[in-house]
Backbone as CSV, one residue per row, in Angstrom:
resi,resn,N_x,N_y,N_z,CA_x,CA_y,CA_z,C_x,C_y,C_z
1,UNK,0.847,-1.186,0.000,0.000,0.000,0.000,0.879,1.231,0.000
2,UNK,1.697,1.322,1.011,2.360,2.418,1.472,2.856,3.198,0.171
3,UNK,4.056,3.388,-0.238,4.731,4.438,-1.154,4.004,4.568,-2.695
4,UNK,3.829,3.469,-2.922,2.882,3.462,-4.300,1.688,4.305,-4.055
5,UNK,1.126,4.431,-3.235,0.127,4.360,-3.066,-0.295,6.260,-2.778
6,UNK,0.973,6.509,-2.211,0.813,7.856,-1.652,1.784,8.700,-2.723
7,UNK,2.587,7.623,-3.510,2.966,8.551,-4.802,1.960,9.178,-6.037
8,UNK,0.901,7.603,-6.130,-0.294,8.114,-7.109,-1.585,9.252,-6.401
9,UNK,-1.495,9.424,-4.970,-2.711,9.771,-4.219,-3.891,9.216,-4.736
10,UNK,-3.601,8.078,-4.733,-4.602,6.903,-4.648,-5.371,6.206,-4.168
11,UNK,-6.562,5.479,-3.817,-7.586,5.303,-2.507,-7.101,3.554,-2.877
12,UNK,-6.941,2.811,-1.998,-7.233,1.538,-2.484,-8.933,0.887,-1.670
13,UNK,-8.287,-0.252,-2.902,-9.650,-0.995,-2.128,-9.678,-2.522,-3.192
14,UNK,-10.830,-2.939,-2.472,-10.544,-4.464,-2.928,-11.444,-5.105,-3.877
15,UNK,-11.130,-5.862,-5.026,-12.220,-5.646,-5.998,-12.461,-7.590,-6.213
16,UNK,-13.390,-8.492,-5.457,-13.017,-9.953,-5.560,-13.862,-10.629,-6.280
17,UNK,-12.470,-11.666,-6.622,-12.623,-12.154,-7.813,-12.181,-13.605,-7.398
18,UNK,-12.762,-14.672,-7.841,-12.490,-16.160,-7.273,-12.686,-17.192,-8.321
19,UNK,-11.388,-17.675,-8.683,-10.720,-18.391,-9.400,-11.862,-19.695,-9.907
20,UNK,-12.331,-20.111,-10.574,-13.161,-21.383,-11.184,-12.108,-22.774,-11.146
21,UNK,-11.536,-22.999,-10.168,-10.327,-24.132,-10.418,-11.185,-25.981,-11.131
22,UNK,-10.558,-26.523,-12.126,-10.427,-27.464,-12.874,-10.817,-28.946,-11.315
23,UNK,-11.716,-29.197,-11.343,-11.671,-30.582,-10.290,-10.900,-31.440,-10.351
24,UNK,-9.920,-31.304,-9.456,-8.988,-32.547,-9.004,-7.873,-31.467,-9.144
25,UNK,-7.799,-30.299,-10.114,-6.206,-29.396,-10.054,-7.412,-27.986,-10.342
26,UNK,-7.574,-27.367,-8.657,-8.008,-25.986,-8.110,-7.215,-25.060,-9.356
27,UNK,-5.347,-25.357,-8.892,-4.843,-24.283,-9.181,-5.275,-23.702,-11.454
28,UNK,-5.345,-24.930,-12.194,-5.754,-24.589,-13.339,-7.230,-23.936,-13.341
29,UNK,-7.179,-22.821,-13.681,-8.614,-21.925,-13.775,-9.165,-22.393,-14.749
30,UNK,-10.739,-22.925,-15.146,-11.178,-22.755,-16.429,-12.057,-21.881,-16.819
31,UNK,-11.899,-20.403,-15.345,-13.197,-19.766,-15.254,-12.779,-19.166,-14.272
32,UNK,-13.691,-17.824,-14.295,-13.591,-16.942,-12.687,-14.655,-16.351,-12.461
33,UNK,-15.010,-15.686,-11.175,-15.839,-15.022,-11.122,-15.700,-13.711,-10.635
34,UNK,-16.674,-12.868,-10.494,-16.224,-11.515,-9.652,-17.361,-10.587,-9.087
35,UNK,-17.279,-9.901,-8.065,-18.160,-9.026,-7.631,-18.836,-8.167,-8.847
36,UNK,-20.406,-8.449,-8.562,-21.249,-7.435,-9.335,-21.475,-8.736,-10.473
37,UNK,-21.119,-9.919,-10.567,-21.760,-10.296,-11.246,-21.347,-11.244,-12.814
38,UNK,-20.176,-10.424,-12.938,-19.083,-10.920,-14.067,-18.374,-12.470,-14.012
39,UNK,-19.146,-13.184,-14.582,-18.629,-14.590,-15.173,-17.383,-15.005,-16.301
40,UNK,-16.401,-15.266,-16.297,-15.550,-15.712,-18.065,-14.774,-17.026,-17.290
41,UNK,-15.428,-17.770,-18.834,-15.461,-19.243,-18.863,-14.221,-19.541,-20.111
42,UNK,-12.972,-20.109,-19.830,-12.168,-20.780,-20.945,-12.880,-21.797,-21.831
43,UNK,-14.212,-21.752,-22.721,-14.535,-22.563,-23.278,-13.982,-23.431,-24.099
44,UNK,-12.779,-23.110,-25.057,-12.284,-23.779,-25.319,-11.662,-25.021,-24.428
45,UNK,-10.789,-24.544,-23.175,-10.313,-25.567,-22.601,-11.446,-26.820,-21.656
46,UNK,-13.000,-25.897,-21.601,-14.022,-26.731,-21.061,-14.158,-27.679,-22.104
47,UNK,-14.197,-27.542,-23.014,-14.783,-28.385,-24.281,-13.779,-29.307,-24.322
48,UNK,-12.228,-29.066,-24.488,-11.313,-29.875,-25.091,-11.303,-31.264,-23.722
49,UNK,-11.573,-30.452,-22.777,-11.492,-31.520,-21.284,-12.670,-31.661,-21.014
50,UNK,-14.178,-31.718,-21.840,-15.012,-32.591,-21.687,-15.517,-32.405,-19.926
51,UNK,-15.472,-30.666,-19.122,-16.025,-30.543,-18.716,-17.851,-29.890,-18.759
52,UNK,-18.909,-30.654,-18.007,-20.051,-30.979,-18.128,-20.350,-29.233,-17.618
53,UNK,-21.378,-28.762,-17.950,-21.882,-27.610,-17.918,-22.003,-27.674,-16.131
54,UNK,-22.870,-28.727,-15.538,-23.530,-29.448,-14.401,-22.272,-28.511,-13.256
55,UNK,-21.444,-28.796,-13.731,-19.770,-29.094,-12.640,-19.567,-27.675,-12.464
56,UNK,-19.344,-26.894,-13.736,-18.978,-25.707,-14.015,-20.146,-24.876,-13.013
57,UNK,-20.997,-24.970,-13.146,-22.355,-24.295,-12.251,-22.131,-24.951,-10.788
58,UNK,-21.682,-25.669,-10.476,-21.429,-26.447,-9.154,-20.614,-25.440,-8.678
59,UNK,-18.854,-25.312,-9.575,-17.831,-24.879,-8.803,-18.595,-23.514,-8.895
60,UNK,-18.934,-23.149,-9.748,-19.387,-21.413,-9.493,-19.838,-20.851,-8.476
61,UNK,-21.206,-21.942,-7.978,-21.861,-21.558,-7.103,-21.239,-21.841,-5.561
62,UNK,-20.221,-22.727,-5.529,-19.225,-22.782,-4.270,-18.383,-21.856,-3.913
63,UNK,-17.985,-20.910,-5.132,-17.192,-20.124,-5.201,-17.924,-18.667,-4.979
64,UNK,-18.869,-18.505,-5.940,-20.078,-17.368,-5.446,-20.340,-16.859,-3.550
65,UNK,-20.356,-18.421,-3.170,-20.906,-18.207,-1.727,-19.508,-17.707,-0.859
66,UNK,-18.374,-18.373,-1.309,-16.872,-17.858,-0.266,-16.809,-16.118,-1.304
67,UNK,-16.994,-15.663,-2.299,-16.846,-14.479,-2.750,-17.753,-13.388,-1.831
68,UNK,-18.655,-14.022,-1.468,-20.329,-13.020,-0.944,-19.535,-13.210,0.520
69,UNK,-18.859,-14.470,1.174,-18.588,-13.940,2.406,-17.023,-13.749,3.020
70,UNK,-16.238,-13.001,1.724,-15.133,-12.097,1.583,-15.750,-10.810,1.741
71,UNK,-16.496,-10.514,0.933,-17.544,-9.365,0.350,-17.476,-8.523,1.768
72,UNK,-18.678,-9.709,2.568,-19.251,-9.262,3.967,-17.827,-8.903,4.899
73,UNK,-16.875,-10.139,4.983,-15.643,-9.595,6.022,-15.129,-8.435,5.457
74,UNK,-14.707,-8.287,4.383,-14.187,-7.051,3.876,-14.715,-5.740,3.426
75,UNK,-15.632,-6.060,3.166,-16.450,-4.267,3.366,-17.649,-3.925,4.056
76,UNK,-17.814,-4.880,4.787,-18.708,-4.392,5.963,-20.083,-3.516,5.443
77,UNK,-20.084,-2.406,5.864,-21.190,-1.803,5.439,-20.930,-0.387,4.796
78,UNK,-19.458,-0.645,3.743,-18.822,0.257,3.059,-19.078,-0.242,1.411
79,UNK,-19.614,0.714,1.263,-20.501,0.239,-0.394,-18.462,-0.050,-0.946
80,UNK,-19.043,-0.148,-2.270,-17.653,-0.014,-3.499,-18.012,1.424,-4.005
81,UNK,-16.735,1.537,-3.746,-16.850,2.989,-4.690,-16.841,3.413,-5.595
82,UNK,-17.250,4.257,-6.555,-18.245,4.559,-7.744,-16.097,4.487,-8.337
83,UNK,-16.336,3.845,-9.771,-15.656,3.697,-10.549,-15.849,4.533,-11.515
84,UNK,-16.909,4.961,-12.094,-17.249,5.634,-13.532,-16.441,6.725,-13.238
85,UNK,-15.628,6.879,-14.868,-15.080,8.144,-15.654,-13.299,8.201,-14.810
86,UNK,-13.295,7.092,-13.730,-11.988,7.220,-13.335,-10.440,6.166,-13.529
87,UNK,-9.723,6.318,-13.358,-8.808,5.516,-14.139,-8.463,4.565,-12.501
88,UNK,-8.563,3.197,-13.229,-8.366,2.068,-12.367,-7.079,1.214,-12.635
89,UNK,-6.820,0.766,-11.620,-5.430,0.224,-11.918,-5.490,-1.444,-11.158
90,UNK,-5.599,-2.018,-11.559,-6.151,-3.565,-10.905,-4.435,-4.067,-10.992
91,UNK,-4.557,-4.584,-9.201,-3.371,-5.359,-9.284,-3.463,-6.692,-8.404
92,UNK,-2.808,-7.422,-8.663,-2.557,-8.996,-8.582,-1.385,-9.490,-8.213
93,UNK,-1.485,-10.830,-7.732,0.151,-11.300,-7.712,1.086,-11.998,-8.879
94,UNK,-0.134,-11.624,-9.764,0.796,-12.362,-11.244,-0.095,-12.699,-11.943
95,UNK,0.420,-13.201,-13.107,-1.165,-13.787,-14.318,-0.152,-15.440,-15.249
96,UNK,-1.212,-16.071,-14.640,-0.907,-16.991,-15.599,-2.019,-17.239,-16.834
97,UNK,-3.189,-17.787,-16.469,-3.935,-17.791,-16.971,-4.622,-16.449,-17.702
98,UNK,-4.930,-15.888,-16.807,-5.647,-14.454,-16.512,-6.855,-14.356,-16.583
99,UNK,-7.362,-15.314,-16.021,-9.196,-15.531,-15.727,-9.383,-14.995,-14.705
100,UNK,-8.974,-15.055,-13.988,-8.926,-14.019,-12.388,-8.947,-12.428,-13.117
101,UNK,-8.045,-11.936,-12.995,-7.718,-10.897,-13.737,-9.063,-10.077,-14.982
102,UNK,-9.259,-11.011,-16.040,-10.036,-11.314,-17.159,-11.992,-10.719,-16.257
103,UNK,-12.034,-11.938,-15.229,-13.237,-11.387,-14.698,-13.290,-10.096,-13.890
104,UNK,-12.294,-9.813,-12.992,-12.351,-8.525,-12.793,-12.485,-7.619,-13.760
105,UNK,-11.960,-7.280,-15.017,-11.657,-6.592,-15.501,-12.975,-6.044,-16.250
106,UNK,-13.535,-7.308,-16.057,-15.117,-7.165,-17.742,-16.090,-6.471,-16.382
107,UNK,-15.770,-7.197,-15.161,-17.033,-6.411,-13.989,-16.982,-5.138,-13.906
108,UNK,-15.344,-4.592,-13.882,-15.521,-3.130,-13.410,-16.005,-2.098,-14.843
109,UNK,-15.516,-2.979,-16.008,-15.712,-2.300,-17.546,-17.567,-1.778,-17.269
110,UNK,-17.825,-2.823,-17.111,-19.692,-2.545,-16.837,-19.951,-1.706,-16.037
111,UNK,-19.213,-0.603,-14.815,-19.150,0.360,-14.311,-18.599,1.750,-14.864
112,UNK,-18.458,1.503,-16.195,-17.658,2.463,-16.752,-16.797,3.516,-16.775
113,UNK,-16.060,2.900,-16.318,-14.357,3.885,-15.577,-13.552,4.548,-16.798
114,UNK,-13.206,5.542,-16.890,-12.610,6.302,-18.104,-11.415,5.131,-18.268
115,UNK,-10.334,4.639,-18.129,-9.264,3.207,-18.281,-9.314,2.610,-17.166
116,UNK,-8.710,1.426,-17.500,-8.366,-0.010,-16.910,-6.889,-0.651,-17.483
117,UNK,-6.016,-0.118,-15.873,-4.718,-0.257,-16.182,-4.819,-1.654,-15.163
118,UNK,-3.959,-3.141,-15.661,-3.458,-4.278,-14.903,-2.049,-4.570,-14.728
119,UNK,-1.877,-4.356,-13.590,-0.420,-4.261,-12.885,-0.208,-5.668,-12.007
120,UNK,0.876,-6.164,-12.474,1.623,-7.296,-11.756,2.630,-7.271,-11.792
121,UNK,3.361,-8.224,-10.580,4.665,-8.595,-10.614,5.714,-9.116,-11.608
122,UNK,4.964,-10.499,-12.102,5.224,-11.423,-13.316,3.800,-11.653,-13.439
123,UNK,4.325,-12.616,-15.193,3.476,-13.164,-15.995,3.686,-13.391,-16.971
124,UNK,2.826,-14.756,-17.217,2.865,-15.632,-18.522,3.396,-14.587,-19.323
125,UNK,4.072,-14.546,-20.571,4.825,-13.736,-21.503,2.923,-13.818,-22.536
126,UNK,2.535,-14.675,-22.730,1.307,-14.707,-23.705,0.194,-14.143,-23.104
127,UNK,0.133,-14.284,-22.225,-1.244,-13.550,-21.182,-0.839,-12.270,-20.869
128,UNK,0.201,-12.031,-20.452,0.745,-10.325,-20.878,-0.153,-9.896,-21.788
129,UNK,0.471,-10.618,-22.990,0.700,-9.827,-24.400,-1.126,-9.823,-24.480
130,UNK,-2.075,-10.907,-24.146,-3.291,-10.739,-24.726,-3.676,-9.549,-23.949
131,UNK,-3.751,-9.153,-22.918,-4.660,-8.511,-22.072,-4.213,-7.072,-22.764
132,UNK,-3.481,-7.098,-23.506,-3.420,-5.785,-24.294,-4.962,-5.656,-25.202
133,UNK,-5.419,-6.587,-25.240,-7.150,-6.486,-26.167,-8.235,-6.559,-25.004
134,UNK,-7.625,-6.813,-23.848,-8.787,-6.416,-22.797,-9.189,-4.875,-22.120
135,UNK,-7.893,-5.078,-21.543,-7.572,-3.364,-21.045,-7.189,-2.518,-21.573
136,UNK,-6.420,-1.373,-20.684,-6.771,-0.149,-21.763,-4.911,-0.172,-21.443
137,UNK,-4.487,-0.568,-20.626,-2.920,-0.544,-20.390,-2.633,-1.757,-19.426
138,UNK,-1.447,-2.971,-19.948,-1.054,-3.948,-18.918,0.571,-3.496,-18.555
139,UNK,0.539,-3.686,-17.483,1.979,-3.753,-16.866,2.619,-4.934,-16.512
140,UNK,3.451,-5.719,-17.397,3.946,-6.722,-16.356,4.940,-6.573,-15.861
141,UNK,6.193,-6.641,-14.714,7.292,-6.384,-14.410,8.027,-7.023,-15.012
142,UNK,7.749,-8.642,-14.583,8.634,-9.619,-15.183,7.814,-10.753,-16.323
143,UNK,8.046,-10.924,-17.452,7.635,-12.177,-18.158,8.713,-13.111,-18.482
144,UNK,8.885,-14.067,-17.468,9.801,-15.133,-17.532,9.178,-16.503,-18.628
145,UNK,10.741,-17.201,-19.273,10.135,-18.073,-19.707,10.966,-19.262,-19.249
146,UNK,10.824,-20.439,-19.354,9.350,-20.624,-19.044,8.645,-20.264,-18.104
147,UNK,7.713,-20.248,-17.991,6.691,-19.809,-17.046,5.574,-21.100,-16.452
148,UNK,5.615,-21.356,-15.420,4.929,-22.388,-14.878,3.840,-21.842,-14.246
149,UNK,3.809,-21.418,-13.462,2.715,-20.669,-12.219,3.272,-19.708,-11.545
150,UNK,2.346,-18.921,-11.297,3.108,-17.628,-10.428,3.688,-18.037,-9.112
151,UNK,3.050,-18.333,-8.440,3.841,-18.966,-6.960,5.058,-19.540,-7.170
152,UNK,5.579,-19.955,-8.380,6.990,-20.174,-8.163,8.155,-18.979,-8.439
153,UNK,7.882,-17.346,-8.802,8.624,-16.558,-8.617,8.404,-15.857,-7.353
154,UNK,7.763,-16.342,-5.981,8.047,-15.984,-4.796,8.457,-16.774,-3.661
155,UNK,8.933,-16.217,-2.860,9.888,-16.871,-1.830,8.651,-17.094,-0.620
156,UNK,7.968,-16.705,-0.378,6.641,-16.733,0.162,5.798,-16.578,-0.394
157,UNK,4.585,-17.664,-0.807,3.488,-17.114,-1.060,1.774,-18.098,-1.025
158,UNK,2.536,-17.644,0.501,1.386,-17.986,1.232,-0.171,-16.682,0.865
159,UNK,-1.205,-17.138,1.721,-2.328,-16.777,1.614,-2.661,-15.783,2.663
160,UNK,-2.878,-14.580,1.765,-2.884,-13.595,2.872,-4.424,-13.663,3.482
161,UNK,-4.499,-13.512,5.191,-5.580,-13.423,5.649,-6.418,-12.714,5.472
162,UNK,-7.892,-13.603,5.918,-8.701,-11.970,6.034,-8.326,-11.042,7.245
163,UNK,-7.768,-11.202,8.100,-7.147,-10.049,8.945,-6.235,-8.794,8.282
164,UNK,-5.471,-9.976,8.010,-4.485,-9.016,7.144,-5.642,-7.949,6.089
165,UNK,-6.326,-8.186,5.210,-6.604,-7.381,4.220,-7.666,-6.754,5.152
166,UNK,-8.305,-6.883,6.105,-8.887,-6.085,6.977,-8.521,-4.823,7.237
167,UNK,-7.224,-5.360,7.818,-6.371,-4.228,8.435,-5.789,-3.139,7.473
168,UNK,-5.316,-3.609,5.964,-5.196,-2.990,4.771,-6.043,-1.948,4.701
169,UNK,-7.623,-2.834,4.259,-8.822,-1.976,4.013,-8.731,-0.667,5.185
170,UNK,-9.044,-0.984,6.411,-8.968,-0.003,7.511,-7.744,0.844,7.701
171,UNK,-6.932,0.787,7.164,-5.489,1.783,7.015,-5.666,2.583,5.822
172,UNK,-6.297,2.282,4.536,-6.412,2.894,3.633,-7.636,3.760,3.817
173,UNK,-8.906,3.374,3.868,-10.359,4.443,4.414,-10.117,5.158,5.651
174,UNK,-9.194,4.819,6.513,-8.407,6.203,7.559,-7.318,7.392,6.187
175,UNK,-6.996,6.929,5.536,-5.953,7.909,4.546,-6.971,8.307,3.358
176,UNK,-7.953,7.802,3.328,-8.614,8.173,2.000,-8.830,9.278,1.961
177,UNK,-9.832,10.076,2.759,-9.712,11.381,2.983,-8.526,12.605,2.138
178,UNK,-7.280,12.222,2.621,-6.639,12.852,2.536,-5.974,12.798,0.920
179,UNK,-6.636,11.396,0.247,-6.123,11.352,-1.317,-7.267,12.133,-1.684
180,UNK,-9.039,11.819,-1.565,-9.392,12.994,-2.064,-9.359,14.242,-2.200
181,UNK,-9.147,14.764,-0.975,-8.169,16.339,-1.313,-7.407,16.231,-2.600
182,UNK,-6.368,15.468,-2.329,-5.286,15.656,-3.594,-5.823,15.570,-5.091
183,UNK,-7.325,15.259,-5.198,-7.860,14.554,-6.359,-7.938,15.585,-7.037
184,UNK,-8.747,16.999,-6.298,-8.816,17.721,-7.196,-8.306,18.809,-6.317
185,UNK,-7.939,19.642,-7.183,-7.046,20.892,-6.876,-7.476,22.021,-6.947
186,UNK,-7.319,23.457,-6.609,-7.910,24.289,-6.470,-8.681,24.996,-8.078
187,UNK,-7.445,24.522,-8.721,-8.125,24.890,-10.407,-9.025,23.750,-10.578
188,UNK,-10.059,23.028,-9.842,-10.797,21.791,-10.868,-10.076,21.168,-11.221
189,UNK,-8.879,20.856,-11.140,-8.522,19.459,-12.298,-8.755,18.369,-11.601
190,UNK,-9.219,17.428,-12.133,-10.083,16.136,-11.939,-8.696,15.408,-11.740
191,UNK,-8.506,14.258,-10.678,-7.552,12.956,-10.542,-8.235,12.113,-10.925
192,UNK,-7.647,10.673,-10.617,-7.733,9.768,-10.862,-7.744,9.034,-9.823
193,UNK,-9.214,8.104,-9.359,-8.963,6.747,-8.350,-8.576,5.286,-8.923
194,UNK,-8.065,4.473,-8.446,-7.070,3.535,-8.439,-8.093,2.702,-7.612
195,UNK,-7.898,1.569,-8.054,-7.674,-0.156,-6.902,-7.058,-0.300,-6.964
């Protein structure tokens, strides 16, 4: 959060999105989902692996219910904040697939935010390169090849709690305040909010 964060005068906040994992291997996505509603399904790879529509609506709806009660621990009775006409910056711990990523991206589009910038650490060198036809700007730091899964370019990467992003959320809506000031300036000029 810290320096990034107070270099862009930026509000964060949390935008969730929960992975559709392949039965029997979680970590292969064939699908994601995301707050507000946004579904994307790898049909091709459903079809080629002869997964049943039945399954796909199964994991969704397992995944729907842990998304709705992230939702509740993490924003309490703090709406989402209005996205339209402002520039968003969605970040992650990496993209392999980019169905995670992919569903966020189409949910917040339907809120209509002037761009949609996606910022990561690493990533697939090909999933980089596509999300250039999704968004409006991708950042990757690193695109290593080969590329296996993101968890193997960190030295930790474990699962951050809901405490932890609690405490995030509640450190950032104590500073928010003080990025809207910075948003706009005494001449009107309009900023930009960030996730």
């Amino acid at each position: 959060m810290g320096e990034t964060l107070e270099a862009l005068a930026a509000p964060l906040d949390v935008f969730l999105v929960r992975k559709l994992g392949f039965p029997g291997q979680e970590e292969l996505a064939m699908g994601a989902i995301a707050s507000g509603g946004a579904r994307v399904l790898n049909t091709s790879l459903l079809r080629r692996l002869h997964v049943p529509t039945e399954t796909v609506d199964a994991i969704a709806a397992k995944e729907l219910r842990e998304l709705e009660r992230r939702e509740e621990a993490y924003r309490g009775a703090h709406a989402l904040p209005s996205v339209r006409g402002k520039t968003i910056i969605l970040v992650d711990d990496g993209l392999a697939t980019g169905a995670s990523m992919h569903a966020a991206a189409a949910a917040l589009r339907r809120q209509e935010p002037a761009r949609i910038v996606v910022a990561v650490p690493v990533g697939a060198p090909s999933t980089c390169e596509d999300f250039g036809a999704i968004v409006d700007e991708v950042v990757c730091a690193e695109m290593p090849e080969p590329f296996v899964a993101v968890g193997q370019w960190y030295d930790d990467f474990s699962q951050t709690t809901d405490d932890e992003v609690r405490e995030l959320l509640r450190r950032a809506r104590a500073e928010r305040p003080a990025a809207r000031i910075r948003e706009t300036s005494p001449a009107g000029r309009k900023g930009a909010s960030h996730f």
